[in-house]
N, C-alpha and C positions, 0 to 999 in steps of 0.2 A: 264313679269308679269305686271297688270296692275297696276299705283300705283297714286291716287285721296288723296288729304288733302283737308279738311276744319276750317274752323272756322268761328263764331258768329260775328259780330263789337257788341262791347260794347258803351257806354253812351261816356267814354271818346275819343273813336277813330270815334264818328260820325266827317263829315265833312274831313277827311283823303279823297285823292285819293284814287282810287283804286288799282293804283301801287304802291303809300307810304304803303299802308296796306300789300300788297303781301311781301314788304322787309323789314316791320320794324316788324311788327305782325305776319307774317309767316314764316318769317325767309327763304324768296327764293330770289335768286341769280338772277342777270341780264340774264345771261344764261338761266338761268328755267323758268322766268317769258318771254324772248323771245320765248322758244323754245314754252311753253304753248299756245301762241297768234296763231299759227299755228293748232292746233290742233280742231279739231273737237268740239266747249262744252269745248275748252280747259279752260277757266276764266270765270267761269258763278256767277253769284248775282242771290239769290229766284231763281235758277234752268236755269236764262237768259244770256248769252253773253253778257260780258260787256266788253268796252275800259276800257285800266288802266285810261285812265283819267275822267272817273265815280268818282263823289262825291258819300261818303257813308252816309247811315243814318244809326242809333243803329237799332238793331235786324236784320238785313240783312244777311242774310247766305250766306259768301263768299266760290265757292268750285274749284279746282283747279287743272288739269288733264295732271299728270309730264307726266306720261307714259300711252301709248295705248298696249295691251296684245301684247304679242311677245312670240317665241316658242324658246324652250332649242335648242340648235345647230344642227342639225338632224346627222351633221358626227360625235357627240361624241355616242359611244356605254353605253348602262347604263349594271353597274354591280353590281350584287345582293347580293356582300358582304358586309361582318358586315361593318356598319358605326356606330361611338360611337358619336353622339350629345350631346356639353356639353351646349350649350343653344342656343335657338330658337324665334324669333318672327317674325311677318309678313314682317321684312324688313333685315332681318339678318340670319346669322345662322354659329356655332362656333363648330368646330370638333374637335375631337383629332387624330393626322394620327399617323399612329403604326410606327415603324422603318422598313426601308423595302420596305413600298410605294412611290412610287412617285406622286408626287402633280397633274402632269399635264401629257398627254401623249406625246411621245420624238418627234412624228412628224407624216408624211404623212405613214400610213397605220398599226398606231399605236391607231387608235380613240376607237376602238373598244377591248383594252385588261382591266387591271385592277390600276386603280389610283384612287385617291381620288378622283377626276376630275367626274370619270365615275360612280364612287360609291353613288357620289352626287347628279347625274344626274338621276339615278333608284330610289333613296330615293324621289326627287322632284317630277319627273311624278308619283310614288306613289299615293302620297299629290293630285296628282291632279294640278302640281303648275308649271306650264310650263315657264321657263325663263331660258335665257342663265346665263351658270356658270362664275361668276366672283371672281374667289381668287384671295384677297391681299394678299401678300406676297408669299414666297415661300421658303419650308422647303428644304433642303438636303435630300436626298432617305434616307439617314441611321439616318435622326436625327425626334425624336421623336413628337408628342405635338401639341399646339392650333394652328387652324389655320382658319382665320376670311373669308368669304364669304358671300354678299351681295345678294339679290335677285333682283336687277334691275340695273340700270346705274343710276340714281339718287342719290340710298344710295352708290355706289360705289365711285359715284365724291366725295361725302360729307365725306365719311371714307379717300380718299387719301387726300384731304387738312386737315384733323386731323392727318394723320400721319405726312404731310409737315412741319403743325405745334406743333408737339412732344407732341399732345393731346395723341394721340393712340400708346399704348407703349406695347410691351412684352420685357418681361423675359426670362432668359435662365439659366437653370443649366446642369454644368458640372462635368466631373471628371476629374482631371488634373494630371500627373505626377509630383510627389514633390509637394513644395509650393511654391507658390509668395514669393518674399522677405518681399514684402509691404503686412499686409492683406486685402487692398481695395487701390485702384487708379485709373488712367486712361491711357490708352494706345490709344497712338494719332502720329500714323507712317501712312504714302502712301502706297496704294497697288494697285499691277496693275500685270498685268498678265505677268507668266512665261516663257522669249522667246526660252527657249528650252525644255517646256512642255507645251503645251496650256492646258492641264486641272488641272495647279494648278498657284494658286498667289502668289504674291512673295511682299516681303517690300521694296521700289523701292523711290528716290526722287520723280522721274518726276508722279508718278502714282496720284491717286484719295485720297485726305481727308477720312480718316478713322478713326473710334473715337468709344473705347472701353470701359467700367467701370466695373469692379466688383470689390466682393468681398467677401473673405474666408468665407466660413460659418461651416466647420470643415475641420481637418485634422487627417490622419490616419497612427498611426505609426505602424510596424508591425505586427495588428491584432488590434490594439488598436484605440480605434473612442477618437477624444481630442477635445474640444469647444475651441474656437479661441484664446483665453487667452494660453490655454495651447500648441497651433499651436506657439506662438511668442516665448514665450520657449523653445521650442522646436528649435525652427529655432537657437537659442542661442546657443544651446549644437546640431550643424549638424554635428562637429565631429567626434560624437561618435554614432556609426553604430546602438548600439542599439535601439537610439532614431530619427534615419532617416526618415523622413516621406515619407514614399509611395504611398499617392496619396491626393490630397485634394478636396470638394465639395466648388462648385464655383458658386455664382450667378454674371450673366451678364445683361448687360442692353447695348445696340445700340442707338448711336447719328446720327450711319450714319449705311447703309444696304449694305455693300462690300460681292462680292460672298468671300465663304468662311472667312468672317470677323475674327469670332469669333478663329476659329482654326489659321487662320495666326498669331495672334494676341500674343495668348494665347503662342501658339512654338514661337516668339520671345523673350519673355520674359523668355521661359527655362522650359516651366512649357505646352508640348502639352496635348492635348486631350487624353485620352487613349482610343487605339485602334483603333486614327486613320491613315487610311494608306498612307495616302500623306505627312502629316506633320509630325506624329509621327511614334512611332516604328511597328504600324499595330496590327494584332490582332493574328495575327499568333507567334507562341512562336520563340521570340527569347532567346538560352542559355535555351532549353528545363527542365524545373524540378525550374526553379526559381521563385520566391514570384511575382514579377514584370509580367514574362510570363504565371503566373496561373491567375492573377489578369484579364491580357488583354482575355486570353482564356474565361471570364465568359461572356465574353460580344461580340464578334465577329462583333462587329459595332463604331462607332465614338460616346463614351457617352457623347451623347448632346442633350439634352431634352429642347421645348420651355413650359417652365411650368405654365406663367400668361399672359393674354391680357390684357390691360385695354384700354377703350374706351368710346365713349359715341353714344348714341343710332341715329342713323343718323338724327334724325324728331323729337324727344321728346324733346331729348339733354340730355337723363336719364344719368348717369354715371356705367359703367359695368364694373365688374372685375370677369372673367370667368379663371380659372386654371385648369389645367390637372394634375391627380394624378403621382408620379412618377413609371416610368412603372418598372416591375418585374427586368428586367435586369441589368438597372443601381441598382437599391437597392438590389441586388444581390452583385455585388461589394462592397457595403459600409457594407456589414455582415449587413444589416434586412433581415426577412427575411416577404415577403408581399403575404398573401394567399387570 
């Protein structure tokens, strides 16, 4: 898509360059302001081509040609299901993907089924708004929630150096088996992949920096929902069977993005995900007829939900906090019930 900024020189930026103006008042990168020089009309003054090294005078209208139109990928298929928009503007655009989807499609003769990916793709051409898909980041098939997508390679560079530098943040809540000891910390072990399963990871000296934080936000004893005061009590009196906690709701926040982070993390500490089937007991009932196996049975997926983005607008610098409500399933398990 095609993507042109401008702006005005004021009174006090007369006599600036016109590549001081481009990086100090436009806020573009060596990169952007070379790649622009190239381009067609790419750095024009009053409508004219100009060198960066152009003296400016006030009132001069500087405008500035990141990108030239470009077409959505022709091998991604568009698919005409629900896609849920949790916010939208001419350089952005922030989903919620169900459990179940997958982000992206798995490979060669797969362009054409149903992902997020493809879903985005039918929603764009819609619009009228032809540009290849670019999603940051990337959910689990079975996990829930925001998920951020730029509409050109410009605001895309600018979104991954905000995540580089822990401008751009999500969330994540869970449900977890038992409770933490601690009710917030950090969990900061190596993970690196499992060599006698390649599709899961494992906590490993030699592996990759990984870096965890949450922290309790309830716990559930027997039927019973407790606020976090009453989780550390509780954890006093483990005892005693009555007052066992059976699962707890968990906010998480990533320092670092290890595949499968969040659940290696979480099953180290004693406390996995519920429901899921690699690190935890799965979803399938184990010891048929039990609190624990009814619990996993409500949910048939790995309850992990990304619930906030926060970011800032790639070109304005606005600051966004977009959230995903929690979906029916998970709030199934914590006895709400959400209609």
């Amino acid at each position: 898509m095609e993507k042109r900024i401008s702006r005005r020189v004021s009174a006090e930026e007369e006599g600036m360059s016109l590549g001081q103006f481009l990086r100090s008042c436009m806020s573009l990168s060596k990169k952007e302001i070379s790649r622009a020089k190239f381009l067609e009309n790419g750095i024009c003054v009053d409508g004219v081509r100009r060198k960066v090294t152009a003296v400016l005078e006030a009132g001069e209208f500087v405008e500035v040609q990141l990108e030239t139109g470009e077409r959505t990928s022709l091998q991604l298929g568009a698919s005409d299901k629900e896609l849920e928009v949790l916010y939208e503007d001419e350089d952005v655009i922030v989903l919620n993907k169900p459990a179940g989807l997958s982000v992206h499609p798995a490979g060669r003769g797969t362009f054409h089924g149903d992902t997020l990916a493809n879903r985005l793709a039918f929603y764009l051409r819609e619009k009228g708004e032809d540009c290849v898909i670019r999603i940051l980041g990337r959910l689990d098939k079975d996990t829930s929630g925001v998920v951020l997508a730029a509409k050109s390679r410009t605001a895309s560079a600018r979104l991954e150096q905000q995540r580089e530098a822990g401008i751009l943040k999500k969330t994540y809540l869970a449900v977890v088996q038992g409770v933490p000891q601690e009710s917030e910390g950090e969990i900061r072990v190596s993970l690196g992949p499992d060599p006698e399963d390649r599709t899961r990871m494992r906590v490993c000296q030699d592996g990759k920096t990984a870096q965890t934080y949450y922290q309790v936000l309830k716990t559930f004893h027997g039927g019973r929902e407790n606020g976090i005061e009453d989780g550390r009590e509780a954890g006093e009196r483990a005892g005693k069977e009555e007052e066992r906690a059976v699962c707890s709701l968990v906010r998480l926040c990533l320092a670092t993005g290890r595949t499968h982070q969040i659940r290696v993390h979480m099953a180290y500490i004693g406390c996995s995900l519920l429901g899921d089937p690699l690190y935890g007991s799965g979803s399938a009932a184990a010891g048929s007829g039990s609190p624990e196996a009814e619990r996993r049975a409500l949910i048939g997926r790995t309850a992990l939900h990304a619930s906030e983005l926060v970011f800032c607008q790639p070109f304005t610098g606005r600051r966004l906090r977009v959230s995903a409500p929690l979906p029916k399933d998970i709030a199934r398990i914590l006895n709400f019930v959400v209609e």
